[in-house]
Backbone bond lengths (Angstrom), bond angles and torsions (degrees), N, CA, C in turn:
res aa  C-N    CA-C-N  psi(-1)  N-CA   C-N-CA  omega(-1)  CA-C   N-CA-C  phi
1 X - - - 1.450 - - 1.521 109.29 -
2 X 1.301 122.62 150.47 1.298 139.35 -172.74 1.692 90.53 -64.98
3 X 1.044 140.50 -61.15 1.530 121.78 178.06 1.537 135.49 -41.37
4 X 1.408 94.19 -43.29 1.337 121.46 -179.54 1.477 116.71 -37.40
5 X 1.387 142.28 110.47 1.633 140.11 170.47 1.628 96.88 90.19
6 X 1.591 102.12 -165.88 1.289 121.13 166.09 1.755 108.08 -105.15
7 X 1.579 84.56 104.22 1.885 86.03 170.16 1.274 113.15 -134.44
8 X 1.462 145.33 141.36 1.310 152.21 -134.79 2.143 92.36 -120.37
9 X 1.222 94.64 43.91 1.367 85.56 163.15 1.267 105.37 -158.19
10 X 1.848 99.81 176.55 1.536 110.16 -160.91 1.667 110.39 -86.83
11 X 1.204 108.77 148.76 1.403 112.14 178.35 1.329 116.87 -60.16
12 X 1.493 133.77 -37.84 1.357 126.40 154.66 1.057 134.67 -29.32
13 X 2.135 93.81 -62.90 1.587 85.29 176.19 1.663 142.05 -58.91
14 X 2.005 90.04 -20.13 1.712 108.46 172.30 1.607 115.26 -33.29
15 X 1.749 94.51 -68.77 1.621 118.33 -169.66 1.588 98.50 -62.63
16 X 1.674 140.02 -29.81 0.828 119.51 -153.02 1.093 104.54 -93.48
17 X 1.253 139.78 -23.70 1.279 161.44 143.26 1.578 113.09 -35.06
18 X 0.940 125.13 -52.77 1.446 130.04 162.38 1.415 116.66 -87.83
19 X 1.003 107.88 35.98 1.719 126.21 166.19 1.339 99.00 -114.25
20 X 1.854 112.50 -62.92 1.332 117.76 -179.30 1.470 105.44 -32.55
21 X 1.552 102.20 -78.88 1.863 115.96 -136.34 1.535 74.37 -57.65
22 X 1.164 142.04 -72.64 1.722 140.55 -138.71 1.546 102.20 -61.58
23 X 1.350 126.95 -18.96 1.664 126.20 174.40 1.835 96.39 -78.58
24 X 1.413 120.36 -36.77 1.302 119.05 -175.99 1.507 122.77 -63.00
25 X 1.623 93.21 -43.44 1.652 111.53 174.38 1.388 94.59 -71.91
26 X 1.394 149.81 -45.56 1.211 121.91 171.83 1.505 136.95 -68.19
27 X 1.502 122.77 -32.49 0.809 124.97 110.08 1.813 133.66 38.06
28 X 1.428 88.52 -107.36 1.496 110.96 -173.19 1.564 108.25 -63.11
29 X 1.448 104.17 -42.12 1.442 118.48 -165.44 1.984 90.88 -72.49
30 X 1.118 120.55 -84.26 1.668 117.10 173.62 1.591 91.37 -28.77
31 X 1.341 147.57 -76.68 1.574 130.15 -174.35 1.559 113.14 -24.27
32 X 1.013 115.42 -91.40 1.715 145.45 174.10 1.967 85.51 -18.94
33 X 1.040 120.06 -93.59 1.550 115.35 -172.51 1.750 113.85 -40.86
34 X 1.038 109.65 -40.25 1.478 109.00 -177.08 1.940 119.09 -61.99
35 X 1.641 92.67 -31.37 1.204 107.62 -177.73 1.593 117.81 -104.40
36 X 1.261 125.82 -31.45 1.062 117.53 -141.51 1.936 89.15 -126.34
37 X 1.424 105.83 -37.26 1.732 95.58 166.26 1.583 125.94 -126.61
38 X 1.450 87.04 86.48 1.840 109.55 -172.04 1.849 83.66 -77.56
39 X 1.330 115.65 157.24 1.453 120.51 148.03 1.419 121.90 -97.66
40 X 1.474 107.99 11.88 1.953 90.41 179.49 1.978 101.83 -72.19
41 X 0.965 92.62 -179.14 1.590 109.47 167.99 1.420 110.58 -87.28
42 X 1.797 99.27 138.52 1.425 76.38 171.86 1.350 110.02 -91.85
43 X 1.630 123.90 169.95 1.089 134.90 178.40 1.628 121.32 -76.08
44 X 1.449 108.69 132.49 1.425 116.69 -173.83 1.822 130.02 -58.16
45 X 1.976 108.80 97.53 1.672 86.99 -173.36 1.010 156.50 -62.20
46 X 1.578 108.74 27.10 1.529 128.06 174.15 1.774 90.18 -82.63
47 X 1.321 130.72 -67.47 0.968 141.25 -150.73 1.884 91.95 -50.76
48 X 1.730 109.06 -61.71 1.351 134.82 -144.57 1.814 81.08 -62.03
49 X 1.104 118.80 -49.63 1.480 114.79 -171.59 1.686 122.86 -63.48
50 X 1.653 112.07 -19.85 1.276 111.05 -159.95 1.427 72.16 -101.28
51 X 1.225 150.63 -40.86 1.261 132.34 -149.19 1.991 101.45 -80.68
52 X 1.578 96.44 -27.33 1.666 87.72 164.64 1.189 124.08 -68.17
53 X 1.559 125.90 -30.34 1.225 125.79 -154.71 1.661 97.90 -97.15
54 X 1.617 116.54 -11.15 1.568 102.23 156.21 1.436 117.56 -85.30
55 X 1.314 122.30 5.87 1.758 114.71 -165.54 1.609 94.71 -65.10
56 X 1.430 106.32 163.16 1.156 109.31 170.07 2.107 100.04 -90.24
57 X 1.694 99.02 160.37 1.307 106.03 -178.03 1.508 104.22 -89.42
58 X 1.168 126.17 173.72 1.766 128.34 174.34 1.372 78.59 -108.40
59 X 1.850 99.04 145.05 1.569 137.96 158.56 1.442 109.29 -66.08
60 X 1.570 105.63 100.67 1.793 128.56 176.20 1.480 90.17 -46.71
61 X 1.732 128.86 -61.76 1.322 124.25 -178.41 1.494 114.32 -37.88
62 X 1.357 136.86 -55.55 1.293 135.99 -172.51 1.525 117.05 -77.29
63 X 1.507 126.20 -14.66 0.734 150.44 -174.55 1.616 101.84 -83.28
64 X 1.240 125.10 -72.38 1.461 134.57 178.09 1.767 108.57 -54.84
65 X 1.721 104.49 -42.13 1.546 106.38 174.07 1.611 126.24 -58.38
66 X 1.302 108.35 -29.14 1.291 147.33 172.14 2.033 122.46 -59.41
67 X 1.624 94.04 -58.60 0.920 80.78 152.99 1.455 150.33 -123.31
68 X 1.733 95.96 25.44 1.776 109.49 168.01 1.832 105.89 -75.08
69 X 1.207 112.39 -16.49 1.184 104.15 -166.60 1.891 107.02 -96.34
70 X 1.130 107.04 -22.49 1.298 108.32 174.59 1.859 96.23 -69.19
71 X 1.199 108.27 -72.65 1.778 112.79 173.09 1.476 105.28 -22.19
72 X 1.135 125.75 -41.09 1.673 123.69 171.02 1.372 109.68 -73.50
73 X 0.663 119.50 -66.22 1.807 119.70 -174.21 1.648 99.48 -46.31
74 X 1.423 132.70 -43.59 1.404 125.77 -176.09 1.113 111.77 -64.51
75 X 1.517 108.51 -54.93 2.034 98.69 171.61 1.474 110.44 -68.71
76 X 1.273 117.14 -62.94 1.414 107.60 177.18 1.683 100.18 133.93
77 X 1.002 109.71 -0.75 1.539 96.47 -175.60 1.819 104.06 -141.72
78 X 1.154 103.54 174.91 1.525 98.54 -171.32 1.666 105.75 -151.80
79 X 1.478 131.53 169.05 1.314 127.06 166.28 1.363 101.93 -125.19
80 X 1.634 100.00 166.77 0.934 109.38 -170.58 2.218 132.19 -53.82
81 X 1.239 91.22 -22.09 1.190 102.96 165.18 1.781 124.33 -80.86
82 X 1.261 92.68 11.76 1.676 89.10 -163.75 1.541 145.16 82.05
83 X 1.824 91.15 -17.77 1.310 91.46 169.20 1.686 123.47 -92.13
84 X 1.289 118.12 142.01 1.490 103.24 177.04 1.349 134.22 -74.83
85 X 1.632 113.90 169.73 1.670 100.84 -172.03 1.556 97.68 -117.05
86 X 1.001 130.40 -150.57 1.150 145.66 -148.11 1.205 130.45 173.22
87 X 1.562 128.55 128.97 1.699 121.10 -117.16 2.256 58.31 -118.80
88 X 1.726 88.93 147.98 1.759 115.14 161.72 1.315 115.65 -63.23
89 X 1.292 110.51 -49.85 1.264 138.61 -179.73 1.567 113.43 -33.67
90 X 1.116 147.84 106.66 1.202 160.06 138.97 1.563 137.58 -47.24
């Protein structure tokens, strides 16, 4: 307790401090259950693997198109080939 001994601090800060950590320990503890003890089952990795190996893949083309064009919009300018330039200027 904040009374307790010789200690060079304020009684507020005692309680406020033990407001903190005990919101953290609750906190953590509601974390830990939310994450760590679900009751579903987990799912079988025969299943988990075939269902990856049907996903469809994403198009590298739309992907690369995708993001040269964002890279343009950040500088702001573009050449005629599509690739962007880049100002000297500092």
């Amino acid at each position: 307790m904040p009374s307790a001994g010789e200690c060079a601090g304020e009684e507020f800060a005692a309680f406020a401090g033990i407001g903190t950590l005990t919101s953290y320990l609750v906190l953590f503890i509601s974390f830990y259950f939310a994450t760590y003890k679900k009751d579903r089952k987990a799912p079988n990795t025969r299943k988990t693997l075939r269902r990856m190996s049907q996903a469809p893949l994403p198009d590298p083309h739309a992907i690369a198109s995708a993001s040269h064009s964002m890279q343009a919009q950040a500088t702001g300018s573009k050449r005629a080939n599509g690739a962007t330039t880049r100002s000297r200027k500092a």
